[in-house]
ZAFILUM-888273 format. One record per residue (C-alpha): residue in three letters; z, x, y. Coordinates in steps of 0.1 Angstrom, whole numbers, padded with zeros to 4 digits, always signed. Each point is the difference from the previous one (the first is absolute). Example, Ala and Ser with C-alpha at 12.3 -4.5 7.8 and 13.67 -1.06 7.14 Angstrom:
<atoms>
ALA+0078+0123-0045 SER-0007+0014+0034 
</atoms>
This chain:
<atoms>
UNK+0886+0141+0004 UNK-0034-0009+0013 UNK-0008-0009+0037 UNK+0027-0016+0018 UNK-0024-0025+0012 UNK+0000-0016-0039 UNK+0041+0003-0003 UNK+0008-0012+0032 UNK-0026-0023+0011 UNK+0007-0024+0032 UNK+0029-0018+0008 UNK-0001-0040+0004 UNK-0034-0024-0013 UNK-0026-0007+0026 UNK-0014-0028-0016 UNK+0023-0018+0021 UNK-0001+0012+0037 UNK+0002-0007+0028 UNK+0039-0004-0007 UNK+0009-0025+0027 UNK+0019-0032+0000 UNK-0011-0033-0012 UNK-0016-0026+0021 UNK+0011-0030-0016 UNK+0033-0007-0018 UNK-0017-0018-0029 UNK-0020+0017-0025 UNK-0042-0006+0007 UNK-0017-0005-0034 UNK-0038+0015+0003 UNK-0013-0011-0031 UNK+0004-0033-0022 UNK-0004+0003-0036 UNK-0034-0015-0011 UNK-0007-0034-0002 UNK-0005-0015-0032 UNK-0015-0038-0002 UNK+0009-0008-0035 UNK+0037+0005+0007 UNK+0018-0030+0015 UNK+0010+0005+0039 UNK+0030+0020+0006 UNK+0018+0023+0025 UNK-0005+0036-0005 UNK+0031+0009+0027 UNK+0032-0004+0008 UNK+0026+0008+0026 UNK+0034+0011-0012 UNK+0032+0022+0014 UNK+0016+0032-0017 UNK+0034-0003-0008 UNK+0010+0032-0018 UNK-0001+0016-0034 UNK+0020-0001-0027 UNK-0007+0012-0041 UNK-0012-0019-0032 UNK+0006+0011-0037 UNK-0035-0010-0021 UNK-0015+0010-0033 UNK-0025+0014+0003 UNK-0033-0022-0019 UNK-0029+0033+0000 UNK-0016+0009-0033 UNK-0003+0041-0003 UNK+0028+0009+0025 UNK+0030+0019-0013 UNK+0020-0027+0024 UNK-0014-0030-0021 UNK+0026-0023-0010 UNK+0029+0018+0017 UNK+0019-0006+0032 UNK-0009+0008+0032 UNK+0015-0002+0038 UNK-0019-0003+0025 UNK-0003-0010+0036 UNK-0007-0030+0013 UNK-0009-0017+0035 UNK+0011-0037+0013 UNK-0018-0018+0026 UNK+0004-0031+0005 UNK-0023-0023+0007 UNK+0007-0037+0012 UNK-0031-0021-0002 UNK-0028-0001+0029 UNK-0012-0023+0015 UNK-0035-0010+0009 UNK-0008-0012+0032 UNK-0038+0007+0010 UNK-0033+0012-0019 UNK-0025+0019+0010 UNK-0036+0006-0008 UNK-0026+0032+0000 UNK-0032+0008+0003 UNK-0014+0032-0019 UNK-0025+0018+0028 UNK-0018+0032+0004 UNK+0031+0011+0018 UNK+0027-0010-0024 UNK+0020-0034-0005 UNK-0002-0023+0035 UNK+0028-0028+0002 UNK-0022-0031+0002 UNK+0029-0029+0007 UNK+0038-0004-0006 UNK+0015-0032-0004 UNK+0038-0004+0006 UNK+0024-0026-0015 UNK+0017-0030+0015 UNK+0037+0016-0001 UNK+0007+0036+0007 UNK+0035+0009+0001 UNK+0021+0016+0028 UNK+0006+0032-0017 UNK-0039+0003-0007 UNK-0007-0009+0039 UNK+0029+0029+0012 UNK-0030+0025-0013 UNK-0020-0017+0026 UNK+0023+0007+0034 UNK+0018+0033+0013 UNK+0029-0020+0010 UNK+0003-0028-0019 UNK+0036-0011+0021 UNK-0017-0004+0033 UNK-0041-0010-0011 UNK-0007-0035+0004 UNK-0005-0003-0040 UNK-0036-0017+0006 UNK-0016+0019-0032 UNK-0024-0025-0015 UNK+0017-0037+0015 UNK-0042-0005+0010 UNK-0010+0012-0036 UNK+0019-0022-0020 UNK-0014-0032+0017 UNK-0027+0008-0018 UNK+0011-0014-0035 UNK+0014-0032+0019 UNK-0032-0011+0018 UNK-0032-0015-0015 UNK-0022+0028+0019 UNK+0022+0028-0011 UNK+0003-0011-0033 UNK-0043-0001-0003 UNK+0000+0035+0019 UNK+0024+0014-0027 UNK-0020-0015-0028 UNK-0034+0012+0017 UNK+0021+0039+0000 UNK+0009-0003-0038 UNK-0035-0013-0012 UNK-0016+0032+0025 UNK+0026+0020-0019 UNK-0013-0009-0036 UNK-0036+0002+0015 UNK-0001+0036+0015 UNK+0032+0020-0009 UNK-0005+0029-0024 UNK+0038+0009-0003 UNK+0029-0025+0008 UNK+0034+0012+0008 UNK+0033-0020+0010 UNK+0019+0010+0030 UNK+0044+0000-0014 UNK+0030+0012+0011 UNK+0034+0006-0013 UNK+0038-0019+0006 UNK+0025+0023+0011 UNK+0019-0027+0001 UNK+0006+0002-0036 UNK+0007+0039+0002 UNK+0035+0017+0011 UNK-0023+0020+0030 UNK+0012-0011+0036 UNK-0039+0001+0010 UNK-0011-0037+0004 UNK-0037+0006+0010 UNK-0020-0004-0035 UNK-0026+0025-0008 UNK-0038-0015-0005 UNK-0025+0017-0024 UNK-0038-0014-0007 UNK+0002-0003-0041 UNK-0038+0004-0018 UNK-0006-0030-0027 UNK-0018+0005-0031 UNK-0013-0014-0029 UNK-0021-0035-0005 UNK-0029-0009+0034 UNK+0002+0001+0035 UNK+0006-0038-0001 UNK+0029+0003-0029 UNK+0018+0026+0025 UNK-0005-0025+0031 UNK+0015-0026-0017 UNK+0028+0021-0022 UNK+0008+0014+0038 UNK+0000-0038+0017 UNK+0020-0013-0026 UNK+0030+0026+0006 UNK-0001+0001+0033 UNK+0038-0002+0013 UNK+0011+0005-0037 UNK+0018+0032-0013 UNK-0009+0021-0020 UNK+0021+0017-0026 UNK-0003+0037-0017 UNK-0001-0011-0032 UNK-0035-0020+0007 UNK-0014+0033+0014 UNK+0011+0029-0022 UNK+0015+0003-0041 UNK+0020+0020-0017 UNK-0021+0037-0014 UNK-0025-0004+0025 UNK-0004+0031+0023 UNK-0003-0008+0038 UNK-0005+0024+0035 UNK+0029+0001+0025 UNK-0009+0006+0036 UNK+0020+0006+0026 UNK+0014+0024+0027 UNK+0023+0027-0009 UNK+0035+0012+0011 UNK-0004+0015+0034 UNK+0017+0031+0012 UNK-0010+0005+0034 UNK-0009+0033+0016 UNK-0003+0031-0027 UNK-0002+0035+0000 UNK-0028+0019-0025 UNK+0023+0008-0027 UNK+0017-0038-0002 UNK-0036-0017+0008 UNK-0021+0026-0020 UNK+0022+0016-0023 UNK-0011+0035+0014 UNK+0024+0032-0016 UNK+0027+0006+0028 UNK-0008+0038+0016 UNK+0026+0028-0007 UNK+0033+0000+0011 UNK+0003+0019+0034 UNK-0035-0011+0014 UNK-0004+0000+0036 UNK+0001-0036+0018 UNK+0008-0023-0036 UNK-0012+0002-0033 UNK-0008-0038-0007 UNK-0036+0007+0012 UNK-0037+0011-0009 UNK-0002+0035+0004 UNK-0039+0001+0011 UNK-0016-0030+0013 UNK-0033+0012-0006 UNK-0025+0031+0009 UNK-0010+0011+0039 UNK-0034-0016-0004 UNK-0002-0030-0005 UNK+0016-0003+0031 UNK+0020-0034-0016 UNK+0026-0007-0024 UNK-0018-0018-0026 UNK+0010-0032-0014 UNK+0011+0015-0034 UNK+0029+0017+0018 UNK+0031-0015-0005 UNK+0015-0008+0031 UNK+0036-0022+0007 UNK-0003-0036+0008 UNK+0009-0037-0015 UNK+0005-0001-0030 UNK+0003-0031-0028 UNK-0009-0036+0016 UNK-0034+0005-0017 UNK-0025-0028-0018 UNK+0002+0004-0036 UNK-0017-0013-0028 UNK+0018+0001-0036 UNK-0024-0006-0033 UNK+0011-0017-0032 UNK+0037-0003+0005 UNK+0009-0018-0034 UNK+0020-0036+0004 UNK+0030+0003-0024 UNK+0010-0037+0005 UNK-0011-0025+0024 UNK+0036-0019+0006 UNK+0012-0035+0012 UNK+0026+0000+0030 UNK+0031-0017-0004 UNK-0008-0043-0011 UNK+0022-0027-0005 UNK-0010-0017-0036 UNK+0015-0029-0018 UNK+0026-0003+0027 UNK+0008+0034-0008 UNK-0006+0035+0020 UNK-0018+0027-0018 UNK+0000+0031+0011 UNK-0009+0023-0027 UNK-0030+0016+0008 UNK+0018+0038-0007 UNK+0005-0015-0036 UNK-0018+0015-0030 UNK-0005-0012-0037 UNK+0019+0033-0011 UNK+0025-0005+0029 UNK+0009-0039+0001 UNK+0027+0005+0031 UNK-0001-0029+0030 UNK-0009+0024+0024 UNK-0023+0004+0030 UNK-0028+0025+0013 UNK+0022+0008+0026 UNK+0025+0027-0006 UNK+0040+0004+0007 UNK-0002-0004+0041 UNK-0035-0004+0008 UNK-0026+0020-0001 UNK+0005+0031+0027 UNK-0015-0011+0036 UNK-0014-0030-0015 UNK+0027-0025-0015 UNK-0005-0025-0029 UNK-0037-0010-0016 UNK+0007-0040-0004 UNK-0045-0007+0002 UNK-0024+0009-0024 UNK-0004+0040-0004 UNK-0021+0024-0017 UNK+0011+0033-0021 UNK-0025+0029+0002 UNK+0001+0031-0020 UNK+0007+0028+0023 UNK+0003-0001+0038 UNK-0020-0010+0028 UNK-0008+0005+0037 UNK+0022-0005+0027 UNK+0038-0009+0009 UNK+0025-0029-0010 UNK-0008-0032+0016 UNK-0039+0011+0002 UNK-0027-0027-0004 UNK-0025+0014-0029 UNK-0032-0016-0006 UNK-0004-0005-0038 UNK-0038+0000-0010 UNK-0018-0005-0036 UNK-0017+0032-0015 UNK-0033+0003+0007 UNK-0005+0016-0032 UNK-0002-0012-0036 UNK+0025+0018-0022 UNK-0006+0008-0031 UNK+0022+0028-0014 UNK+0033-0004-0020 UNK+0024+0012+0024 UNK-0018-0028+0026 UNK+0004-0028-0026 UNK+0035+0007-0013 UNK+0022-0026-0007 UNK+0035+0003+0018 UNK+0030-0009-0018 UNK+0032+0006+0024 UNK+0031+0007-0019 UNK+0023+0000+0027 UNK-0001+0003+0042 UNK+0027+0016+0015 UNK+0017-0018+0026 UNK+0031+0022+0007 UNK+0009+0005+0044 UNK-0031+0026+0015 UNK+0028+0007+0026 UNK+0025+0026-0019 UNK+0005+0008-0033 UNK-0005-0035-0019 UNK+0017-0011-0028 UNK+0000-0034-0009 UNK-0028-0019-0006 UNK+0015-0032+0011 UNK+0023-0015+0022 UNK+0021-0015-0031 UNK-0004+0034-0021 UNK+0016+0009+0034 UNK+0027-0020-0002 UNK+0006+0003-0038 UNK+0001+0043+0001 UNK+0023-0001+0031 UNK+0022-0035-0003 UNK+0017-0021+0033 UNK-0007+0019+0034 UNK+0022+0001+0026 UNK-0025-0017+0022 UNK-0009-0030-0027 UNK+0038-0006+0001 UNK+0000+0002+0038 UNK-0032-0031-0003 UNK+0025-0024-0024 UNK+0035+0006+0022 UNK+0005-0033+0019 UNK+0005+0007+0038 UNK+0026-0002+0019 UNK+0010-0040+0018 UNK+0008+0009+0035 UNK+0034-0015+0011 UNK+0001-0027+0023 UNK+0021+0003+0029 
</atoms>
């Protein structure tokens, strides 16, 4: 054995201190990937909401690997992601200081759940947000004012982002107040992004516009908190020997006489979890449609794979656990990501360029399991349900006629 400093080196990274809880509920994103004016203009974000996990059965498509052409599980992530919706744009100026906003032009209609952001208390404001600002699309002078913004906007922007937010509406959360998030656009001039923006302002946006099946995209978000930790929860620190005097889920020596301090590399108890994270090249497995009425008909098998042709849904036997049933658009990532069910996630493109095989690997699902997450699942579907186990007491207890009260 060599010095114990080499076999047991510190406990917990400090690449990430301090350890304290997040500002903001949303996840910030610091850097856009780069702009590129021979693409056409697109999004490079999106908002969407974790709904749980569940597992996949895929062959595996990698040239050289033992695993090639063989079955593997693995597991898989669900967020759902209704479309956004974009309801302002704003332009910046590149200075010696950084990016300056330079104007933001709002639309004509903003929705109530997009103004709830705006107001504390949105049963007792006066609900006033932006009456003055829409005049400004009804009148003649607004209307030149807004067309002298947009034309100041091609002129002097260097970067053009649009201002959306989400519908919870659409989502089984009890929140109502929608959460906003500034969106970078890309591709094609300043001019092509004005216009791309003014053209879908107060439209919705869906996921499948924004991101495609293989492609490998960053999660941000904030983690799972945990409130108040000791050093051996928070830290993973070794726990002290059994009969030690005052506890043993503590740091033995907080540090030498002199410095008189405790240095910031000692692990000490506070909050832990409830941090900003940022996630690289989470791999999409399949970008899927919500639940859509078509020919008269409604379709809802977006759990369905060519090997496994059975009408079923994403959603598994009872609802996802804490969440309930994914009806909108959703994602599936490899793996798992940041933060707790019903947590909003920013979804951002890679700002790298991948080029090895694993990154560019085709996915072929075999089969996604959609047994109950709550218990010991069995069934697949409702009707494989029904087939296996035959009339229940309580579907007979459904089809009985009741009773006609007697008349007096």
């Amino acid at each position: 054995m060599s010095h114990r400093k080499f076999e047991a080196p510190r406990h917990g990274h400090m690449g990430f201190l301090p350890h304290k809880r997040s500002k903001k509920h949303v996840g910030r994103v610091h850097t856009w990937p780069k702009d590129d004016p021979s693409l056409p203009v697109h999004l490079t974000g999106f908002l969407g909401y974790k709904a749980g996990m569940t597992h996949i059965v895929r062959e595996v498509h990698r040239t050289g690997l033992k695993m090639a052409k063989r079955e593997g599980v693995e597991a898989v992530t669900i967020i759902e992601t209704p479309p956004i919706v974009i309801v302002g744009i704003v332009g910046y100026i590149h200075t010696v200081r950084g990016l300056r906003c330079f104007k933001t032009v709002f639309a004509e209609h903003i929705s109530d759940e997009c103004k709830r952001r705006f107001y504390k208390n949105w049963y007792k404001c006066k609900k006033k947000a932006f009456t003055k600002y829409c005049k400004k699309w009804q009148d003649e002078s607004g209307k030149k004012q807004l067309e002298k913004d947009f034309a100041m906007l091609k002129k002097y922007s260097t970067s053009i982002r649009v201002i959306v937010h989400s519908q919870m509406h659409l989502l089984p959360i009890k929140q109502k107040k929608s959460h906003i998030l500034e969106i970078q656009l890309n591709g094609g001039t300043i001019a092509d992004k004005v216009d791309w923006a003014r053209e879908h302002l107060e439209q919705a946006i869906p996921i499948q516009n924004v991101f495609t099946q293989n492609e490998l995209i960053d999660v941000i978000g904030i983690t799972k908190g945990h409130g108040f930790k000791g050093v051996v929860s928070r830290w993973g620190v070794k726990k002290l020997p059994r009969k030690t005097h005052k506890g043993l889920r503590k740091v033995a020596c907080i540090g030498a006489w002199h410095p008189a301090r405790v240095g910031y590399t000692i692990a000490r108890a506070g909050q832990k979890g409830y941090c900003h994270r940022t996630e690289l090249n989470k791999k999409v497995y399949r970008v899927g449609k919500g639940v859509h009425v078509q020919d008269g008909k409604v379709i809802r098998n977006n759990g369905s794979t060519s090997y496994d042709t059975s009408e079923k849904s994403i959603t598994p036997m009872g609802g996802f656990a804490h969440y309930g049933e994914v009806n909108n658009d959703f994602l599936m990532l490899k793996g798992c990501v940041v933060g707790s069910k019903k947590r909003v996630l920013t979804l951002r493109k890679s700002l790298l360029v991948h080029t090895s095989r694993k990154a560019n690997e085709a996915i072929d699902l075999k089969f996604i399991d959609t047994t109950s997450k709550f218990g010991h699942g069995r069934f697949q579907t409702a009707q494989e349900k029904r087939a296996f186990m035959g009339p229940l007491k309580k579907d007979l207890l459904k089809k009985l006629p009741e009773p006609v009260p007697e008349e007096a």
